[in-house]
C-alpha positions as CSV (number, residue, x, y, z in Angstrom):
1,X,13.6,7.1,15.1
2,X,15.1,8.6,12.1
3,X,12.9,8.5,8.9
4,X,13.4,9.8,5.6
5,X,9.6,11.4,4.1
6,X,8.5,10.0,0.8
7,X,6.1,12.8,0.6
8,X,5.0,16.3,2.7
9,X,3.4,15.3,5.8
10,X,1.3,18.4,7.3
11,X,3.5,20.0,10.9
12,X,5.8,17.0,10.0
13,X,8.1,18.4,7.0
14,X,8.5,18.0,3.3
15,X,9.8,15.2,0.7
16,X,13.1,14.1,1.3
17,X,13.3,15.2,4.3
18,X,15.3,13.8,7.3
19,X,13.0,13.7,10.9
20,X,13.2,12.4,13.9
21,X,9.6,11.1,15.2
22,X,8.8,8.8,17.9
23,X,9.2,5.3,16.9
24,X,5.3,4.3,17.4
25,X,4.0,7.4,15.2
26,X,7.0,6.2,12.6
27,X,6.4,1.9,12.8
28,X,2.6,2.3,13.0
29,X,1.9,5.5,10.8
30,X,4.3,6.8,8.7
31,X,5.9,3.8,7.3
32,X,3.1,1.8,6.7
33,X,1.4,4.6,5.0
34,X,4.2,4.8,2.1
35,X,4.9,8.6,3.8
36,X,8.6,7.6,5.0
37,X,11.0,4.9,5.0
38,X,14.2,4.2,7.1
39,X,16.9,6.5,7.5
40,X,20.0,4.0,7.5
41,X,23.1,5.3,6.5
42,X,22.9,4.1,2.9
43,X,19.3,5.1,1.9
44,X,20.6,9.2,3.8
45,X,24.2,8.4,0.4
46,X,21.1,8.0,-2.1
47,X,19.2,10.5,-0.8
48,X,22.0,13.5,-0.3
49,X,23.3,12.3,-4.3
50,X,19.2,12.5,-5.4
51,X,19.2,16.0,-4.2
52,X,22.3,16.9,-5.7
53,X,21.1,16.4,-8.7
54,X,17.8,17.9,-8.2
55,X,19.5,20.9,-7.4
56,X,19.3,22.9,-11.0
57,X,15.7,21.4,-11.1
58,X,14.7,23.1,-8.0
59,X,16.4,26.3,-8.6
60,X,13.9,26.7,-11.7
61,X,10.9,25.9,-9.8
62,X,11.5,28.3,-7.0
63,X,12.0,31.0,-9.3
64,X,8.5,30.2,-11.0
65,X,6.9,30.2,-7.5
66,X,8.1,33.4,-7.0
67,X,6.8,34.6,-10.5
68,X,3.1,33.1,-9.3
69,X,3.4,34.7,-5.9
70,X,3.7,38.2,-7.5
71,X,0.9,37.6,-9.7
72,X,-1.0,36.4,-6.4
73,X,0.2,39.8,-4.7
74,X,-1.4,41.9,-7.1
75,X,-4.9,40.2,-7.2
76,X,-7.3,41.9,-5.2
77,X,-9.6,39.3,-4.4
78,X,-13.5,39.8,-3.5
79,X,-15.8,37.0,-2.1
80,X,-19.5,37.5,-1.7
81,X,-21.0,35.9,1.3
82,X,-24.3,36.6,2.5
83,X,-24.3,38.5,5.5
84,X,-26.6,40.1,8.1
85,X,-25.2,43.3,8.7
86,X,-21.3,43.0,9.5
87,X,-21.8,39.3,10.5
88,X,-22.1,36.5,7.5
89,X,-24.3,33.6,7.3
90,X,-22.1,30.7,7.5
91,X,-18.4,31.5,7.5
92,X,-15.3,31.6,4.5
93,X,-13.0,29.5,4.5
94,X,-10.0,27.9,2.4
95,X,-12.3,26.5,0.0
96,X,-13.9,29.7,-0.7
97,X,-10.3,31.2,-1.2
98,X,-9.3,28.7,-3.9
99,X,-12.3,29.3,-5.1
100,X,-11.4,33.0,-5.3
101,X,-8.7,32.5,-6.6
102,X,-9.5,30.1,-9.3
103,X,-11.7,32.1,-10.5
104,X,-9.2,35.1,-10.7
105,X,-7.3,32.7,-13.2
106,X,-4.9,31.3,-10.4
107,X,-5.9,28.0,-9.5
108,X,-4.4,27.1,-5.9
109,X,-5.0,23.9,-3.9
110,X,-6.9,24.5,-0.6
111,X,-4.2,22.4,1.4
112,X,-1.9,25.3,1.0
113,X,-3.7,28.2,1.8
114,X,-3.5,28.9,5.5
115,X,-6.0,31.2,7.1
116,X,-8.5,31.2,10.0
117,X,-12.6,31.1,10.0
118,X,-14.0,34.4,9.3
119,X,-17.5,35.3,10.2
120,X,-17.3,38.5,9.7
121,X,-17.3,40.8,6.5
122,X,-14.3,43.3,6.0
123,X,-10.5,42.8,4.8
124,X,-8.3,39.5,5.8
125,X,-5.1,37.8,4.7
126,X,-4.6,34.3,4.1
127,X,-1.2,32.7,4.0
128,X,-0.8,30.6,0.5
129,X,2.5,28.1,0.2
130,X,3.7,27.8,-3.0
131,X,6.8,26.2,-2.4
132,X,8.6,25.0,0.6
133,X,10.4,28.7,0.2
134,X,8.1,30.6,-0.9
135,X,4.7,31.9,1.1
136,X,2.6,34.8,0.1
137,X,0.5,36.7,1.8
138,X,-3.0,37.4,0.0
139,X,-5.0,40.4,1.2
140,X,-9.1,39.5,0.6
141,X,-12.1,41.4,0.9
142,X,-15.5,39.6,2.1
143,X,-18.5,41.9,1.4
144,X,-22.2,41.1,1.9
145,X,-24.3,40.2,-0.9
146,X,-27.0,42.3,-2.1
């Protein structure tokens, strides 16, 4: 079943995007949800003119996320955790990150930072999307609390 997304669907693909998904996960998820619709041949005519005309638009907001992804680059971030020894109390996640970052003056949503459960302190990266072409990498330091 082809469907067209109304909106990004996490491991699925972004808005206005043509997919192919089996037809249960599209007639009894996707569609009712408001996160696709049918891919007939006229609603794929509306959609390739929509994003011909998007085009200039897009153009302008990539080149902003690539301006915000150098200014991410060159943060060096710090969290505090508290921490027996090398191994933390708890663990830091993605909404410790944003937090990070927020606080740093960069405010990032926690769906698009990507990184694995640490437990331990020392230096990590995290994975931040900031457009569907553009991911950064952000280096982070956890250090115990004193």
């Amino acid at each position: 079943m082809e469907l067209i997304l109304k909106q990004d669907v996490q491991n699925l693909g972004f808005k206005d995007d043509v997919v192919t998904v089996k037809n249960g996960y599209g007639r009894n998820y996707l569609i009712p949800q408001g996160f696709a619709a049918l891919a007939t041949p006229s609603a794929k005519k509306v959609l390739a003119e929509n994003l011909k005309q998007r085009a200039y638009k897009e153009a302008k907001i990539v080149d902003d996320a690539k301006k915000l992804a150098e200014a991410i680059k060159a943060l060096e971030i710090k969290i505090t955790a508290k921490a027996g020894g090398e191994k933390l109390f708890g663990s830091i996640t993605n909404i410790d990150i944003a937090a990070a970052l927020e606080a740093a003056g960069q405010p990032i949503d926690r769906k698009f930072i990507t990184s694995g459960v640490v437990k331990r302190t020392g230096k990590y990266t995290a994975s931040v999307r900031l457009h569907r072409e553009v991911i950064v990498e952000l280096a982070y330091e956890i250090v115990a609390e004193k």
